[in-house]
Each structure stands twice: as structure tokens, then as C-alpha cells.
C-alpha positions as CSV (number, residue, x, y, z in Angstrom):
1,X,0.0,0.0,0.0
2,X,1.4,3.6,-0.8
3,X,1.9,6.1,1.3
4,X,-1.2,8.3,0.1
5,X,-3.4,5.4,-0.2
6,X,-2.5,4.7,3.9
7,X,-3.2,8.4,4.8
8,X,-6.4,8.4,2.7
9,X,-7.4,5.5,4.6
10,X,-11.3,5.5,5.7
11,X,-11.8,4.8,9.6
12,X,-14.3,1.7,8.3
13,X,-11.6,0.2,6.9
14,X,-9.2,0.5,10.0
15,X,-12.1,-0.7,12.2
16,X,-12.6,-3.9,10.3
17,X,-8.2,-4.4,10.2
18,X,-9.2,-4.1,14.5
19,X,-12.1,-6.5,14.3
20,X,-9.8,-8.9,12.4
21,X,-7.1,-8.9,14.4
22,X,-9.6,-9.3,17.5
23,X,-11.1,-12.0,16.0
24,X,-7.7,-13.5,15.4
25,X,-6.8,-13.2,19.0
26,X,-10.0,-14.4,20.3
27,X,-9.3,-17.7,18.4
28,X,-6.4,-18.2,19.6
29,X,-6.9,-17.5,23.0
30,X,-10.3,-19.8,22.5
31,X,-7.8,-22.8,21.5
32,X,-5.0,-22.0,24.3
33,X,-7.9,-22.3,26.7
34,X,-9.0,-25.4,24.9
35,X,-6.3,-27.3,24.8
36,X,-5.3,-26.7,28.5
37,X,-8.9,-27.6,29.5
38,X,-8.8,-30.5,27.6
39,X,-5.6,-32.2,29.3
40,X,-7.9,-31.5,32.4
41,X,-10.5,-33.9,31.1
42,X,-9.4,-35.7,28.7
43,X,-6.9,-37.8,31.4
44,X,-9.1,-38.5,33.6
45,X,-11.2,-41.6,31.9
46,X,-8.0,-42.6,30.7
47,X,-6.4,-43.4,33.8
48,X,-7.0,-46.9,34.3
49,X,-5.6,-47.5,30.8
50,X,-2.6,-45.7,32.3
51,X,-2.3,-47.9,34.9
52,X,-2.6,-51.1,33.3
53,X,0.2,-50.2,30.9
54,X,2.7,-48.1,33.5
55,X,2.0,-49.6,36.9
56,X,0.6,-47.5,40.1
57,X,-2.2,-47.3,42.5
58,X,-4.5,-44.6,43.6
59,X,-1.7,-42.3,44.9
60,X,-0.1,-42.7,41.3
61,X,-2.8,-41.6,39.5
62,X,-3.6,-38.7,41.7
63,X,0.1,-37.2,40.9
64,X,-0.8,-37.6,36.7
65,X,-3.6,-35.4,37.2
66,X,-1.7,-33.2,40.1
67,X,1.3,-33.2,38.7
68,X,-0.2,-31.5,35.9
69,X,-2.5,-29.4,38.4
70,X,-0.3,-28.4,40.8
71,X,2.2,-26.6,39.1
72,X,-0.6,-25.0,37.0
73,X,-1.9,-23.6,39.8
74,X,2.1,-22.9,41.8
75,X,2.9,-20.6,38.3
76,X,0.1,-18.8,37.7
77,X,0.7,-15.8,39.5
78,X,4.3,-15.6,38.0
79,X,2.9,-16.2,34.5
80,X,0.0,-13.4,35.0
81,X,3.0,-10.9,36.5
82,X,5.2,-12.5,32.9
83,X,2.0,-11.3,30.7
84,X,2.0,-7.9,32.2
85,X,5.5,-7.2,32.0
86,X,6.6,-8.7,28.8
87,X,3.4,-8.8,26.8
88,X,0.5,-11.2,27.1
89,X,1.1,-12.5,23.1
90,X,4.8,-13.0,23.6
91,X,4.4,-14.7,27.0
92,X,1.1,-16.8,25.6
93,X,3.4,-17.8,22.5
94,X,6.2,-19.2,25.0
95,X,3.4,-21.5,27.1
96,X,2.2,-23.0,24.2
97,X,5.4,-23.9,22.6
98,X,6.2,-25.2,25.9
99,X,2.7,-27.4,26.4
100,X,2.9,-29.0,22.9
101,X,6.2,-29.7,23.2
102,X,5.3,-31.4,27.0
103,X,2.7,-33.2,25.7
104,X,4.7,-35.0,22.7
105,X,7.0,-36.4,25.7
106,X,3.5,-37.3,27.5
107,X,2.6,-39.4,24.6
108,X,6.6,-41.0,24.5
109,X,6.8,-41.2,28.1
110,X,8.0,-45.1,28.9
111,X,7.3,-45.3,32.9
112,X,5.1,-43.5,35.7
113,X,7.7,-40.9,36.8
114,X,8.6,-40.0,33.6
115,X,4.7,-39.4,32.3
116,X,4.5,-37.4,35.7
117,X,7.5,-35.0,35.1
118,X,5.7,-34.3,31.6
119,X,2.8,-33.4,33.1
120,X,4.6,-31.1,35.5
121,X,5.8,-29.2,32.3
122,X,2.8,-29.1,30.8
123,X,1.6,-27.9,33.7
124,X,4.0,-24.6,33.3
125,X,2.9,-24.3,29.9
126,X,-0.4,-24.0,31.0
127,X,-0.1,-21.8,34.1
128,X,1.4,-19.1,30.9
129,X,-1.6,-19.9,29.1
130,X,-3.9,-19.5,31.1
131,X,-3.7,-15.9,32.6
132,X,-2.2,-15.0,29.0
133,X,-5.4,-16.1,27.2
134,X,-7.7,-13.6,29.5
135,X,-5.5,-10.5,28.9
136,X,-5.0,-10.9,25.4
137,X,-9.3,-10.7,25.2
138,X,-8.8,-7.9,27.7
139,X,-6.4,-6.0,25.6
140,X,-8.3,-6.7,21.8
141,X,-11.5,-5.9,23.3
142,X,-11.8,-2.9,25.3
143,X,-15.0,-2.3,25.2
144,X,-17.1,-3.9,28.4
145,X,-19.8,-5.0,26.8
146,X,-18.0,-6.8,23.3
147,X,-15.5,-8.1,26.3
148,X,-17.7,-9.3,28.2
149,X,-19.4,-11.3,24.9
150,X,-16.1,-12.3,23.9
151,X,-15.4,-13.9,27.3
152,X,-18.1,-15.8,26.5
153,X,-16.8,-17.0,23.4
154,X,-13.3,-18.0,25.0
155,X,-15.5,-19.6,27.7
156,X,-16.7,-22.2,24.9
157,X,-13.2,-23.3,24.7
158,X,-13.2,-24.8,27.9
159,X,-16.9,-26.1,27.3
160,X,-16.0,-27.3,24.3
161,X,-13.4,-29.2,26.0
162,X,-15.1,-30.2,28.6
163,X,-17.6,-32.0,26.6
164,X,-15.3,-33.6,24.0
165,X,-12.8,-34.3,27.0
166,X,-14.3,-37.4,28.2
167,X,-15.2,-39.5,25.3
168,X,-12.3,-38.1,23.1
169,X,-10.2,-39.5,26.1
170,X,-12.1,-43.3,25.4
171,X,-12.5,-43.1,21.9
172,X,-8.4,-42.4,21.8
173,X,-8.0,-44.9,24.5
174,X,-9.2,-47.7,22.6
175,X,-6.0,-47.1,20.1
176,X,-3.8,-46.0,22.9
177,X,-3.9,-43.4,26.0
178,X,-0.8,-41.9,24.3
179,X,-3.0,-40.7,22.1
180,X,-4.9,-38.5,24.5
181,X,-1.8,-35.9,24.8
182,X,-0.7,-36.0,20.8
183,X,-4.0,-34.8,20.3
184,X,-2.7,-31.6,21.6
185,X,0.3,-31.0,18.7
186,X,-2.5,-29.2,15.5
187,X,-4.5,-27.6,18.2
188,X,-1.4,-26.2,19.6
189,X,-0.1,-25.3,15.7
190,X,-3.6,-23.7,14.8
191,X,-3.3,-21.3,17.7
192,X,0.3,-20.2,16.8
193,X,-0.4,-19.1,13.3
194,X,-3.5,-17.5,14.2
195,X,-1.4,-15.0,16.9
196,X,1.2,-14.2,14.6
197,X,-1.7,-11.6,13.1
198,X,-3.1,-10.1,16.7
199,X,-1.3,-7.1,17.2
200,X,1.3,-6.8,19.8
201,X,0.2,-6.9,23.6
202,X,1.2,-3.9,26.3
203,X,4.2,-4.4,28.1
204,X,4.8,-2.8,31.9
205,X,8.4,-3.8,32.7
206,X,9.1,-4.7,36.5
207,X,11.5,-6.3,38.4
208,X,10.6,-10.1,38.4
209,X,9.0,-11.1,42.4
210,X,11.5,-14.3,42.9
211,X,11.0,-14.6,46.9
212,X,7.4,-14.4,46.1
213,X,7.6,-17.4,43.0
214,X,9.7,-19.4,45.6
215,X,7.8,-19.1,48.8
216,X,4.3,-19.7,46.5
217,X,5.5,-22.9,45.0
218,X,6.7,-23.9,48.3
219,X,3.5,-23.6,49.8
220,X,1.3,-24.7,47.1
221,X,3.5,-27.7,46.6
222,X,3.5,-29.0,49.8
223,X,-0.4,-28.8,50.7
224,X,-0.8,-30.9,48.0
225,X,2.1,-33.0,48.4
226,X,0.7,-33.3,52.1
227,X,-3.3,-33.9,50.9
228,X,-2.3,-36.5,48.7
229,X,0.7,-38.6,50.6
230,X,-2.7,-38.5,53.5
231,X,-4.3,-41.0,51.4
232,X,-2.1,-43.3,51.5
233,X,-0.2,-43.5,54.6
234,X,-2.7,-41.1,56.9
235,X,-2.9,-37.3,58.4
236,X,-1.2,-38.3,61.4
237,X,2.0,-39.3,60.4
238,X,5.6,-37.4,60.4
239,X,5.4,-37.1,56.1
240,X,2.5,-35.6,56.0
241,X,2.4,-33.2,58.9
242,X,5.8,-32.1,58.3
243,X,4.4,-30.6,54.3
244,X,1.1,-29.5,55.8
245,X,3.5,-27.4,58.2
246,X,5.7,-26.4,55.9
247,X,2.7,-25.2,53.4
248,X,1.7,-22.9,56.6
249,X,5.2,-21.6,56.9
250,X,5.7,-21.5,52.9
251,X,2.3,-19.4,52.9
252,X,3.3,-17.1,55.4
253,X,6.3,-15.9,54.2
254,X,4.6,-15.6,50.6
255,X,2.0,-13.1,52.3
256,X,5.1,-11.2,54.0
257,X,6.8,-11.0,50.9
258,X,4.1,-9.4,49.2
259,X,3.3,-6.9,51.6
260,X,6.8,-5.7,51.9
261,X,8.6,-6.2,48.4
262,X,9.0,-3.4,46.6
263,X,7.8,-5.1,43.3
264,X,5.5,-8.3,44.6
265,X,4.0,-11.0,42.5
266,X,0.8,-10.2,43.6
267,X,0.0,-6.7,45.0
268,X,-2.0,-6.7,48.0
269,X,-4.3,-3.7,46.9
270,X,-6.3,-6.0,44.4
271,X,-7.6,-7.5,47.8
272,X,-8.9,-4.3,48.8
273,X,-11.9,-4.5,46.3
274,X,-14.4,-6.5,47.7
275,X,-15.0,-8.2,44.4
276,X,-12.4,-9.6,43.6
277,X,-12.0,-11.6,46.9
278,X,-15.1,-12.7,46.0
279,X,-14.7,-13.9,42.7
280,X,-11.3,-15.7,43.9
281,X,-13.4,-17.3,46.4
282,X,-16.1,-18.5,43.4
283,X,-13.2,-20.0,41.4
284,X,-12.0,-21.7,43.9
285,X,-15.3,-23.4,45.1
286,X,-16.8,-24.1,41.4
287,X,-13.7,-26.6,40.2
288,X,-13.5,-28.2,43.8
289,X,-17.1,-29.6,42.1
290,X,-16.5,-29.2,38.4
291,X,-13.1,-30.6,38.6
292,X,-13.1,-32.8,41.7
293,X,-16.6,-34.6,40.6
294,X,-15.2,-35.9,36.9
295,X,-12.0,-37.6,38.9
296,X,-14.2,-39.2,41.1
297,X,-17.4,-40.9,38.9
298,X,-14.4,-41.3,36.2
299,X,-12.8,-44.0,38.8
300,X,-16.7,-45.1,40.2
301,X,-18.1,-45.8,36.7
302,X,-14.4,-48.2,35.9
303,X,-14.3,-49.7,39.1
304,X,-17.5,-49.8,40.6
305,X,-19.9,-50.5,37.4
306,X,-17.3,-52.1,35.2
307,X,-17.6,-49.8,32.4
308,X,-14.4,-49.2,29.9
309,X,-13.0,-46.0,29.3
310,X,-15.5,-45.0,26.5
311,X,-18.9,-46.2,28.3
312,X,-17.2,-44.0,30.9
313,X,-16.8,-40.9,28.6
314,X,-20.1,-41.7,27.2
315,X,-21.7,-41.7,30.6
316,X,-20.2,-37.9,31.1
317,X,-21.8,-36.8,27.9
318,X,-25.6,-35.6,29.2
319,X,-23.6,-33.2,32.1
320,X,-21.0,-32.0,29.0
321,X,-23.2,-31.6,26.2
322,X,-25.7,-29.7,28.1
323,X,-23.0,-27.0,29.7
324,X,-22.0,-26.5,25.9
325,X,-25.3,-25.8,24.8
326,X,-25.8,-23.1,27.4
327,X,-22.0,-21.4,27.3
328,X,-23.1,-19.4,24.0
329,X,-26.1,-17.6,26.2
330,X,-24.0,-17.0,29.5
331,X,-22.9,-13.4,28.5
332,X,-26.5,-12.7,27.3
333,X,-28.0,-14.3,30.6
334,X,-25.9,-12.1,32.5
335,X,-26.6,-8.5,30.3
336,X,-30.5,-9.3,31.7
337,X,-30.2,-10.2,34.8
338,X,-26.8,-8.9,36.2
339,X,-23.8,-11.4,37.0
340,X,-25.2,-12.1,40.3
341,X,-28.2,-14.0,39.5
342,X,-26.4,-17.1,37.1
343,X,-23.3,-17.4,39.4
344,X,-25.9,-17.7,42.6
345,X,-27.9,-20.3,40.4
346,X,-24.8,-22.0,39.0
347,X,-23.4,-22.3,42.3
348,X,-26.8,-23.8,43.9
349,X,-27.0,-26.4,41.4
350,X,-23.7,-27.7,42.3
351,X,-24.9,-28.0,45.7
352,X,-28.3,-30.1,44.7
353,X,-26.3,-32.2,42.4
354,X,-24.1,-33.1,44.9
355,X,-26.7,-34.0,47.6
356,X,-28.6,-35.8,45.2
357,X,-25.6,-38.1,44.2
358,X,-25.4,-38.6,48.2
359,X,-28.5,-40.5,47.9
360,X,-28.2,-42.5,45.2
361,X,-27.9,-46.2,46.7
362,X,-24.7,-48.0,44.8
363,X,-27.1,-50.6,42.9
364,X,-28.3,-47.4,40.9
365,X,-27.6,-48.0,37.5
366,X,-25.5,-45.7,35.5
367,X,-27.8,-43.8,33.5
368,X,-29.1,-42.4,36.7
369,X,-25.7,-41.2,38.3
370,X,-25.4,-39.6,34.3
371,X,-28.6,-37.9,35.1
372,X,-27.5,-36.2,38.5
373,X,-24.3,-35.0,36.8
374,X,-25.9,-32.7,34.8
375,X,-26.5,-30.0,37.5
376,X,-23.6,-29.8,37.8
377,X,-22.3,-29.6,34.4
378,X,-25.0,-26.7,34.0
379,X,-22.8,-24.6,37.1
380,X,-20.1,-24.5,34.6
381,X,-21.8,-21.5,32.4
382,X,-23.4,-20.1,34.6
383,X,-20.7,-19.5,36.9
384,X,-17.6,-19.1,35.0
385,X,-17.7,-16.7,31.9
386,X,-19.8,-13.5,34.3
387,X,-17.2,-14.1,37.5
388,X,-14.4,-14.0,34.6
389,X,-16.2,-10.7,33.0
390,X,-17.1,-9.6,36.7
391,X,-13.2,-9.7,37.6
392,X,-11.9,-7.8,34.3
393,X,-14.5,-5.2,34.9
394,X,-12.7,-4.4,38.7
395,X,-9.5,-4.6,38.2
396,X,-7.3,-2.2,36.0
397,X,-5.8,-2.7,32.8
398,X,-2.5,-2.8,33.4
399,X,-3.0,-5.7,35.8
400,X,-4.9,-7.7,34.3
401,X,-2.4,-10.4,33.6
402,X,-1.5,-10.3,37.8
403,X,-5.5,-10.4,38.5
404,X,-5.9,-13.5,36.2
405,X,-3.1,-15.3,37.4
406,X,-4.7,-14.5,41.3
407,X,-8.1,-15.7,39.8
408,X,-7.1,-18.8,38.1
409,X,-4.5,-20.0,41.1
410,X,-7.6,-19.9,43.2
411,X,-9.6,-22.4,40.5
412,X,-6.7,-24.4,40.2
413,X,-6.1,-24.8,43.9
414,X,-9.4,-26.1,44.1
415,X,-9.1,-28.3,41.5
416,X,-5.9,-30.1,42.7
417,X,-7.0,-30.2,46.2
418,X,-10.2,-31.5,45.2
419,X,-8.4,-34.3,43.5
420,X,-5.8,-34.4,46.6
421,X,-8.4,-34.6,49.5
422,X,-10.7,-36.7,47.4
423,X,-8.7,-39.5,46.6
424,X,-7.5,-39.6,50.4
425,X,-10.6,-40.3,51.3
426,X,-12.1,-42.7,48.7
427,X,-8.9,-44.7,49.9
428,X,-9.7,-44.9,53.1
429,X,-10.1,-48.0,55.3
430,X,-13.6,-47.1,55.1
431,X,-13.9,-48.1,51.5
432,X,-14.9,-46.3,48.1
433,X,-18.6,-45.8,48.6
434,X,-18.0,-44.6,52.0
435,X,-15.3,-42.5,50.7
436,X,-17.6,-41.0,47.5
437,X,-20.3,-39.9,49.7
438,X,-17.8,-38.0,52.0
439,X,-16.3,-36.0,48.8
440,X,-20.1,-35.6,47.7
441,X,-21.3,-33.6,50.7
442,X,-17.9,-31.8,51.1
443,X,-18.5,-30.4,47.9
444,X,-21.8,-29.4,48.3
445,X,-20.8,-27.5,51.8
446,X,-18.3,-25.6,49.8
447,X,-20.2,-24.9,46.9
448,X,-23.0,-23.5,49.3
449,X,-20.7,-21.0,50.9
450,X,-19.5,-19.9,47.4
451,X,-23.3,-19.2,47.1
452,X,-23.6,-16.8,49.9
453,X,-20.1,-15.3,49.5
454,X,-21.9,-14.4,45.9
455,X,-25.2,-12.7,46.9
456,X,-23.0,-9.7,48.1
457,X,-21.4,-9.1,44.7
458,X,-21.1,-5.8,43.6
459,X,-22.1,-5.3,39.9
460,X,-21.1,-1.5,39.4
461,X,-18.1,-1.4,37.7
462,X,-14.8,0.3,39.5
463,X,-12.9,3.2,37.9
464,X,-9.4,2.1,36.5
């Protein structure tokens, strides 16, 4: 184009060249959210495959999925701290290179520690994902009410995923489970080309917070390490008190750190706003049910009912299919009715879900416990895309990468101590059942103070 033809160019056509390159973002940050959503699900009715082919009980299996989980959720705040100072496209870039790559050596991976120290880096790729994802929407869309319809849109991802997770996860299990992380390698391509033409992100150099990165890993590690080790060999004993203390102490200097560093990981004025306490709190509630659930009835429907890995990704397809359907209409619910309303709902059908699988007797066929699932699948669009909006809309620009790291470490807490606490207790002396109906009604109890936490959102929107 010449040089008169660029200054003579009409503000329609520079608007479209901006809608493109939106577009072009939201796609990709669609399929970075995918992808790492997917290796959430997708794992999960595969793990019985896993073990018949690498060895490992319960306490195995846990670290696959929290391997994977926990140092999503230990990076998270460094990555959304990486987005805002280097630039959410370059640092989104660098995840996904790293996932892909992590899940090709998932896929190679010839014993149980090896498969598990893949999952730890895919893990890292992920935590950059993640936060990255949400600020590149932020930063294409500045506009609230297009962002908040685009959140929506990268919501699907994670629906999308959610759905396909479980019986992609059989269907590829049938060939092999290595299958289930090559998957990731186009997806993980598609995304890459389709950044290259999204303009370049905002950049707000800082010194990088290493006391904080240290003392947060520290701590997140070792609850976890501690929640899971439980299962096995108890709460009482020396391994296991020994991490839960050293999570408090981890935790304690990571709140110290922050308050006096001169340039923390996570600045303790985001706290101050009401609002987003209380949507960390929400994240952190919804996957200990959306995320803690799947492992469970994944493991019930193998080992209880005897079904194989597709039957078991079938049986999740009612609760999936259903959350899909309604992600496309979140943003719309919430433009009625306020964000208050669907995350209050969403939250409460969690709760009835889970009491109602309470009560199922264990002679209950399948199709029944498929049935129950679906409240809870429902919470997932409910709740997710308007807290996601909600937080954007409080916090300002320039921290949004730090705010979505804050907001997804809380989901991802959830999710891996859900996972943690939950297979302690389904291996119990007490036994599975005994064991399913204790996660069941600890879910419910959490889920219901999410609810309560949410009736006193605030839904006017803070100055930046």
C-alpha cells in the first residue's frame, strides 16, 4: 500500500483491520484455553488404561492429574506478573510452545515418573496460558460489553473441551492413551499461526518477584504434596504433617513478601476491592465440584460399574453436552439479569447435584448417576464466563495479567485439592462408597458457601 493510499485511509476500513485482528486473537486465545482444559478432562477416563500399561495405584494416578494441576496452579501468578510485563502475546506464545512440546514427551513417556515430570511441564505451559489467554481478550477488546461477549466466546473453549474431553479421552483410549496428549500437537499449531496476526500486547516492565515465586510454589506444593501422601499413609504421620507445616510456613512468608517487596508477585491492593475476593473465592469453590466430581465418577463408573474408558466418557456426555449448549447464552443471561443472579444459580445447582448423588444407593444403575451429573455440568456456564467478566470489569488494565493469574490460582487450587483430599478419602479404610459420599457432601458444603459469599457481589463497575 502507498503512502497516500494509507493516509487516505477510511476509519471503516481501520475498524474492520481491529475486528480482524480481535477476532484473530480471540481464536487463539479460544484454543490456548482449549487445549489446557482439555488435558484437564481428557486424562481423567484414561487413567485406568494408564495404569494397566505403567503400573501405580491410587496415589499414582492422583500425581498424573496433580502433577499436571499443581504446578498450574504454583505458576500462575508468576505467568500473569510474565503477561503484564513482557506482553500477554509473547508470554502466551512461549506457554504454548512449551505445552505442545510437554505433551509430545506425555505421549513418549515409557514409565510413571517419567509421564508425571511431563505433566509437571505441561503444567508450566499451561499456568502461561492461562492468565495470558484472558489478557489478550482484555487487551483486543476494550470495550465492556463486546469483552464481556467475547469472554463468553473463550469460555466455549473450555466447554467445548469439557464435553469432548471425556469421550475423546475413550474413543483415543481404545487405540492408545498416548493418544490422548498427541491430540494436543494441531490444536497447539492452529493457535500459533492465528497470533502471529493479533497485534502486539502492552508491556509494563518490572523487576521479576523471585521470593514471592519461591515461597508460593513452596507452599502450594507442599499442601498438596501433604493432601495426597494422607491417602495413602494417613494425616497423622511425620510425612505428612511435616508438608502441611511447611505449606503454613511456605504461605506465610509468601504473604510477607508481598506486603513488603518493593515489586510483589501479587500486590495486596487487588484485595482491597471487595469483588475480587469474591470472585477468587467462586473460582475456587466451582472446580473443587466441576473438577473434583469428573475424577471421582471417572474411577466409580471403571471400578464400581465395570464400564471401559468410552462407556465412561459416554456416561459424562448428558452433564458436558448440556454445559456447551448453554456457554453461547451466558454473557446474554448475565446482560439481563446482572452477573449475580447465574453465578448464585450455578453455584446452587452444584450444591443439589451433589446431595442428590449422596443419595443414590450403589445398585443405581449408570444412567441415573449420568442424570445427577448434569446440575452440575450446567454450574459451569453459569458461573464461570460473568465471574471471569465480573473480575476484568474491577480490576485495572494494566494488571490484568497479575488479577488472572490470582483468579485462576484460586480455581486451580481447588481443582488439585479436590483431587488431593478426594482420593485420600475414597482410599480410606472405610472403603470407596464410604469414601464417594464424604467428597459428595464436602462439595456441596463448599459450593454452598461460594453461594452466599456471591449474593453480596457488587455489579457496578470500579474506575481504572
Amino acid at each position: 500500500m502507498s503512502l497516500i493510499a494509507s493516509l487516505r485511509r477510511s476509519p471503516t476500513a481501520d475498524a474492520h483491520d481491529t475486528d480482524r485482528h480481535a477476532a484473530a486473537t480471540l481464536a487463539a486465545a479460544v484454543l490456548g484455553f482449549f487445549v489446557i482444559t482439555l488435558d484437564a478432562t481428557i486424562v481423567n477416563v484414561a487413567l485406568p488404561s494408564i495404569r494397566d500399561a505403567l503400573g501405580g495405584g491410587i496415589t499414582g494416578l492422583q500425581w498424573v492429574v496433580d502433577g499436571y494441576t499443581l504446578m498450574f496452579a504454583a505458576l500462575l501468578l508468576s505467568a500473569g506478573a510474565l503477561s503484564d510485563r513482557v506482553g500477554a502475546g509473547r508470554a502466551f506464545t512461549g506457554g504454548l510452545v512449551l505445552f505442545v512440546v510437554a505433551s509430545v514427551a506425555c505421549g513418549l513417556a515409557p514409565s510413571l515418573p517419567v509421564l508425571v515430570a511431563a505433566r509437571v511441564v505441561q503444567g508450566i505451559g499451561a499456568a502461561v496460558i492461562m492468565p495470558t489467554s484472558m489478557a489478550l481478550v482484555r487487551h483486543a477488546f476494550p470495550d465492556p460489553s463486546r469483552r464481556a461477549r467475547a469472554v463468553g466466546v473463550w469460555a466455549m473453549g473450555g466447554a467445548v473441551a469439557a464435553v469432548t474431553g471425556p469421550v475423546l479421552g475413550g474413543v483415543l483410549s481404545l487405540v492408545s492413551w498416548r493418544m490422548i496428549f498427541w491430540i494436543n500437537l494441531p490444536v497447539g499449531i492452529i493457535a500459533l499461526l492465528l497470533l502471529a496476526r493479533a497485534p502486539h500486547s502492552p508491556t509494563r516492565p518490572a523487576p521479576f518477584d523471585w521470593t514471592g515465586q519461591i515461597t508460593g510454589i513452596l507452599a502450594m506444593g507442599a499442601l498438596t504434596v501433604g493432601a495426597i501422601e494422607a491417602g495413602e499413609a494417613g494425616f497423622a504421620t511425620p510425612q505428612v504433617l511435616g508438608a502441611l507445616a511447611l505449606a503454613g510456613v511456605a504461605s506465610a512468608a509468601f504473604v510477607t513478601a508481598q506486603a513488603k517487596g518493593a515489586h510483589p508477585m501479587v500486590p495486596l491492593e487487588l484485595f482491597r476491592s471487595k469483588t475480587v475476593v469474591i470472585t477468587t473465592g467462586i473460582g475456587f469453590a466451582f472446580m473443587v465440584g466441576f473438577y473434583g466430581l469428573p475424577f471421582l465418577f471417572s474411577l466409580y463408573f471403571q471400578q464400581q460399574h465395570g464400564l471401559s474408558a468410552l462407556a465412561a466418557g459416554i456416561a459424562f456426555m448428558p452433564m458436558m453436552l448440556l454445559s456447551a449448549c448453554l456457554t453461547p447464552f451466558s454473557a446474554r443471561i448475565a446482560e439481563r439479569t446482572g452477573p449475580r443472579m447465574p453465578i448464585v444459580a450455578g453455584l446452587a445447582l452444584i450444591v443439589a447435584g451433589s446431595a442428590a448423588l449422596v443419595l443414590v444407593p450403589a445398585a443405581a444403575p449408570v444412567w441415573v448417576t449420568a442424570l445427577l451429573l448434569i446440575p452440575v455440568g450446567l454450574a459451569g456456564p453459569l458461573v464461570m464466563p460473568p465471574t471471569t467478566a465480573l473480575l476484568l470489569e474491577h480490576v485495572p488494565a494494566h494488571q490484568t495479567g497479575t488479577a488472572s493469574g490470582v483468579f485462576n490460582t484460586s480455581r486451580q487450587i481447588g481443582g488439585a485439592l479436590a483431587v488431593a483430599v478426594f482420593g485420600a478419602l475414597i482410599s480410606a479404610s472405610a472403603g470407596f462408597e464410604h469414601g464417594l459420599r464424604l467428597c459428595l457432601a464436602l462439595a456441596a458444603a463448599v459450593a454452598l458457601a461460594a453461594a452466599l459469599a456471591a449474593t453480596r457481589i457488587a455489579t457496578v463497575r470500579r474506575p481504572s
